[in-house]
C-alpha positions, 0 to 999 in steps of 0.5 A: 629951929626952936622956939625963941624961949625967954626963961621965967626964972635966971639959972644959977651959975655953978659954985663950989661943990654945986653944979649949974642950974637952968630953970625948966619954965619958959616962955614961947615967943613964936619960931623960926625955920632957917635953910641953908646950903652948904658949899663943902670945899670951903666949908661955908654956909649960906642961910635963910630965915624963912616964914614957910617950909613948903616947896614954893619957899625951898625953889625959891632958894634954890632960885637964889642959889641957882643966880649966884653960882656961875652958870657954867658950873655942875651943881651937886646937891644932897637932899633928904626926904623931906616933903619940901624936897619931895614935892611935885613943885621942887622935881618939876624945878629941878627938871627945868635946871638941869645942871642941878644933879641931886643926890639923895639921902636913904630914908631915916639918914639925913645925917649923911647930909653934911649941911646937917653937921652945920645944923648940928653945931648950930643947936648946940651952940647957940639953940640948945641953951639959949635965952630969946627975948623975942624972934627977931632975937633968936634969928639975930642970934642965929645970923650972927652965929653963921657970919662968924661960922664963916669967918673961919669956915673950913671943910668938914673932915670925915673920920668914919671909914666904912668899917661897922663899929664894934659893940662897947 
């Protein structure tokens, strides 16, 4: 996630004949790193703060994850590369629950992973333009975003039909 970034100056709104204004100079109030799984038949989104992204964080994650699903059911789940991902620790996790299947994204494609489409509509609306006051401010702002994400979350649809698109 970005840094929690508080503006020097206000923008200006947009008036008559001339368009809004963001000032560019801010200042850094630290940053914060979210997980999340993403249960795709509901659409729904299960999110941690978290101080590290090292192996020893995401197992612990998964930990969670692993407690809260019925432990009779298969879990699937898309990872990318990333080094969290990757690391001796998490495999060796991994190879200790084995009702764990993981499915992996190809290099430079992570935005195959549904969870990323979240992450996506996540920037845009509350990362992309936000003002934060402090940390604690943008992770506020980041939990209520995903309450109310679930409030009303549906399945992502998929519209790509494998066809290669077609040069403009």
């Amino acid at each position: 996630m970005r840094a929690p970034r508080s503006r020097r100056y206000p923008g200006r709104p947009a008036a008559p004949g001339k368009s809004a204004r963001q000032e560019f100079e801010y200042r850094r109030h630290g940053t914060a790193s979210l997980v999340a799984a993403l249960e795709v038949t509901a659409g729904e989104v299960l999110t941690e703060v978290i101080t590290r992204n090292d192996a020893a964080t995401f197992t612990a994650f998964l930990d969670q994850l692993d407690r809260t699903i019925a432990p009779d059911k298969e879990i699937h789940v898309v990872f990318d590369n990333g080094s969290s991902h990757t690391a001796k620790h998490t495999k060796a996790w991994l190879a200790a629950h084995p009702r764990w299947h993981v499915h992996w994204t190809p290099p430079h494609a992570s935005w195959l992973n549904q969870a990323e489409l979240f992450f996506s509509a996540l920037t845009r609306r509350v990362l992309r333009h936000g003002d934060f006051a402090s940390r604690d401010d943008l992770i506020n702002k980041l939990e209520s975003y995903v309450i109310k994400h679930n409030d009303t979350a549906k399945p992502y649809r998929w519209t790509y039909e494998g066809t290669p698109l077609k040069a403009a």
